[in-house]
C-alpha positions as MATLAB code, in Angstrom:
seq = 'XXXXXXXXXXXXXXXXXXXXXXXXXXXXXXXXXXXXXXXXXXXXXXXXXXXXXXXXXXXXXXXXXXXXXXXXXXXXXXXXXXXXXXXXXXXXXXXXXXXXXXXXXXXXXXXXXXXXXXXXXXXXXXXXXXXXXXXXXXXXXXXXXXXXXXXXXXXXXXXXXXXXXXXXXXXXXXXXXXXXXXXXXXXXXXXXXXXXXXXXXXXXXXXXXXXXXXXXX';
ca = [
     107.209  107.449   46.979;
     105.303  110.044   48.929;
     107.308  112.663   46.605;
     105.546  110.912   43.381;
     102.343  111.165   45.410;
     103.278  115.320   46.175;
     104.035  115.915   43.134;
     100.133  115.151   41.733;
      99.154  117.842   44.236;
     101.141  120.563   42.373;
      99.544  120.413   39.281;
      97.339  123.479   40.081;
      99.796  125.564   38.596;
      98.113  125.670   35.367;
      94.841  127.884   34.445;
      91.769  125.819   34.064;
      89.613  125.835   31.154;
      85.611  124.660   31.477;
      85.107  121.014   29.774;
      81.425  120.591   29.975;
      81.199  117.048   29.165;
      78.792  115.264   26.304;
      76.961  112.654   29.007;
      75.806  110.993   25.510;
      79.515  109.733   25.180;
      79.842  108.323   29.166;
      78.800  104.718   29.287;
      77.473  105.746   32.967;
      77.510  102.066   33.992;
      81.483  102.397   34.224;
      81.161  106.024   35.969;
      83.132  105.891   39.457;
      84.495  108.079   42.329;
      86.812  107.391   44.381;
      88.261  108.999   47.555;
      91.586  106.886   47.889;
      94.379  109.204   49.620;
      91.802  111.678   50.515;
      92.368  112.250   46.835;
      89.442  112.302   44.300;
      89.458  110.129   41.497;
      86.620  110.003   38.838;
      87.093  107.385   35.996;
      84.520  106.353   33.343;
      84.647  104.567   30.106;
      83.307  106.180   26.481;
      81.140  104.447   24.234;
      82.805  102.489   21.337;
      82.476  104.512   17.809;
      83.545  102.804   14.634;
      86.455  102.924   13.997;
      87.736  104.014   18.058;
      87.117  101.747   20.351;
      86.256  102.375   24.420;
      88.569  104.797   25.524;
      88.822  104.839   29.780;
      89.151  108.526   31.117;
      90.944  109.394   34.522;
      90.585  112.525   36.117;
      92.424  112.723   39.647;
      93.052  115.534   42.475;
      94.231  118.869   41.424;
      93.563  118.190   37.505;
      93.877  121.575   35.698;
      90.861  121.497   34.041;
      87.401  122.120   35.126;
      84.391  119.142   34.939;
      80.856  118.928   35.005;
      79.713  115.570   34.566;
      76.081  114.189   35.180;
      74.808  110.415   35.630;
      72.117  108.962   37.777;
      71.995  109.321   40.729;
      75.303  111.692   40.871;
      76.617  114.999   39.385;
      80.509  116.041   39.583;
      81.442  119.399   39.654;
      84.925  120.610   39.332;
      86.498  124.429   39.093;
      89.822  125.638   39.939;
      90.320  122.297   41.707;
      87.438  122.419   43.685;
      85.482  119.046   43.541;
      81.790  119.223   44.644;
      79.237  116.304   44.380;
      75.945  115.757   44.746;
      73.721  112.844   45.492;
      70.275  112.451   44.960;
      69.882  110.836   48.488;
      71.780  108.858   51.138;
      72.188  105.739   49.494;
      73.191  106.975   46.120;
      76.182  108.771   48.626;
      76.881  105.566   50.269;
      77.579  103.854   47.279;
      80.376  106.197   45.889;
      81.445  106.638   49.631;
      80.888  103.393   51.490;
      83.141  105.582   53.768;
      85.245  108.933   54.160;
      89.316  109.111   54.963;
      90.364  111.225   57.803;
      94.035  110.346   57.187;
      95.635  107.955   54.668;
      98.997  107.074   53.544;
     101.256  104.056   52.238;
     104.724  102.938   51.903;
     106.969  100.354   50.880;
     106.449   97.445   53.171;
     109.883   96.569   53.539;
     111.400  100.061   53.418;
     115.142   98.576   53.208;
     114.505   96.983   49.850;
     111.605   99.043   48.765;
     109.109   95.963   47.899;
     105.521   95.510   49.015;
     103.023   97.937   49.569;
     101.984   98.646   53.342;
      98.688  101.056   53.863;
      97.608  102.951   56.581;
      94.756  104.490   57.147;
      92.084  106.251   59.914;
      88.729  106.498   58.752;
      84.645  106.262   59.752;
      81.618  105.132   57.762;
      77.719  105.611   58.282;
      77.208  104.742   61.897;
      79.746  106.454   62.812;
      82.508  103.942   64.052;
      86.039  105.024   63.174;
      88.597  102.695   62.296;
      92.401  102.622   62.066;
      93.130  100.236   59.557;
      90.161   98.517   59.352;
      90.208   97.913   62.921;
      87.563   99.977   65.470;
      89.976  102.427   67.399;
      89.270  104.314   70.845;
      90.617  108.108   71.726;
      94.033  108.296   72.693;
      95.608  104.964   70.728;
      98.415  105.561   69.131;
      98.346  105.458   65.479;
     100.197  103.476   62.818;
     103.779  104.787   62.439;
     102.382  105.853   58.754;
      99.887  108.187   59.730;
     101.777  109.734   63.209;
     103.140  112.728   61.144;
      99.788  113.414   60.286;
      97.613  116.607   62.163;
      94.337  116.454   61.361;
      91.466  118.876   63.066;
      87.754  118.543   62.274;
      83.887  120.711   62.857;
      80.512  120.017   63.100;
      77.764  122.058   61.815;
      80.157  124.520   62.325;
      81.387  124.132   65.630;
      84.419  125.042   67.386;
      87.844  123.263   65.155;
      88.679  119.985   67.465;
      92.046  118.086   67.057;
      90.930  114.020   65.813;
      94.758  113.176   65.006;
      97.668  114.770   66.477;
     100.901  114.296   68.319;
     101.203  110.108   67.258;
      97.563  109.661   68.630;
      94.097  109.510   68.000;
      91.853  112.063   69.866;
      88.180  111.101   69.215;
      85.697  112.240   66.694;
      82.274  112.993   67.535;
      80.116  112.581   64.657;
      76.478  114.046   63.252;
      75.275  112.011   60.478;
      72.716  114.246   60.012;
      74.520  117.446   59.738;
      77.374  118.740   58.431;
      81.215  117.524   58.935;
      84.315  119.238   57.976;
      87.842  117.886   57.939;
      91.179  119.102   57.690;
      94.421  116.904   57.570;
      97.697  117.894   56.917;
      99.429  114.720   55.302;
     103.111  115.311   55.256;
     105.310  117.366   57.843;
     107.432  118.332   54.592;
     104.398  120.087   52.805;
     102.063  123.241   53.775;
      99.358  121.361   51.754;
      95.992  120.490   53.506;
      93.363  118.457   52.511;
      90.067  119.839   53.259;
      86.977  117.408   52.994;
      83.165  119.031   53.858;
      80.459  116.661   54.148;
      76.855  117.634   54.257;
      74.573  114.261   55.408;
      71.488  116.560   55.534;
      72.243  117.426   51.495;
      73.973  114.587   50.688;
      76.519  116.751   48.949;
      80.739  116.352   49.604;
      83.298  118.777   48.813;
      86.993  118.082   48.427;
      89.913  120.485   47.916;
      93.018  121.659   48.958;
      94.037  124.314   51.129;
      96.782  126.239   52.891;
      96.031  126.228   56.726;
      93.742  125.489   58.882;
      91.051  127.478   60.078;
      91.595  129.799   63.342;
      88.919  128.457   64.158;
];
């Protein structure tokens, strides 16, 4: 499974071309973003022209093509892989984001037969609680099994890189709501790939993308 789930990361491998989209033709109503998997997904649904009916569009992580798509309240912007959004305040973010993934996997819930879905995930929302699947977690718990391979290192307004998840536990994350929060996490011991999430509260604007290492710091 988490070799299907790779696999979406490596379609960078083809040039992008600029798609500037007609926001005449997105029934904005239907317009979401997602952050599932600390992967972005933005899905909307066209208007119905006689004789084609809706049609629903996906776009999803490392898409080879490049976006810019407006509606109220948000604007997607995406080059070379790079996803940037902008809000036009905090509650417009808070809708799309009711909260933002630090680490998040899933698996088969019986592993020996492969059947059910288990989740895992670490994340925090506005006021700053973090949560390890769904439940509030203190520094220093160990982590669900799904996550433990997971090394994830995070700044504030710049700050010195601190280690939130590493070696099977969680370390803490001291938050600014205000300011700006960056986030690395390296998903899978068997890839170099890092997910790299930037959130600025004071410009309500969130980046998402994927990188190589972490910063030195």
């Amino acid at each position: 499974m988490k070799k299907i789930i790779l696999a979406t990361f490596l379609i960078l491998a083809n040039p992008a071309h600029s798609i500037n989209l007609d926001s005449s033709n997105i029934d904005c109503g239907t317009f979401k973003v997602d952050n599932t998997l600390n992967r972005v997904i933005m899905t909307w649904k066209t208007y119905a022209s006689f004789p084609n009916n809706p049609q629903l569009k996906l776009v999803q992580g490392l898409m080879p093509d490049d976006y810019l798509v407006k509606c109220p309240g948000i604007s997607v912007s995406i080059k070379n892989g790079i996803w940037n959004i902008s809000f036009d305040n905090r509650k417009e973010m808070q809708k799309v984001f009711p909260k933002f993934y630090i680490a998040f996997d899933y698996g088969y819930q019986y592993p020996e037969t492969k059947q059910g879905i288990s989740v895992g995930s670490l994340d925090f929302s506005y006021d700053g609680v973090v949560k390890l699947d769904q439940k509030v977690v203190l520094p220093d718990e160990a982590v669900n099994s799904m996550i433990s391979s997971q090394v994830s290192g995070y700044k504030v307004n710049n700050g010195p890189l601190t280690p939130v998840l590493y070696n099977g536990k969680y370390l803490g994350l001291d938050l600014d709501l205000n300011g700006i929060v960056e986030i690395w996490t390296k998903q899978w011991s068997s890839t170099d790939l890092i997910n790299y999430q930037k959130i600025d509260f004071s410009k309500n604007t969130y980046e998402n993308r994927i990188v190589r290492e972490f910063p030195a710091n």
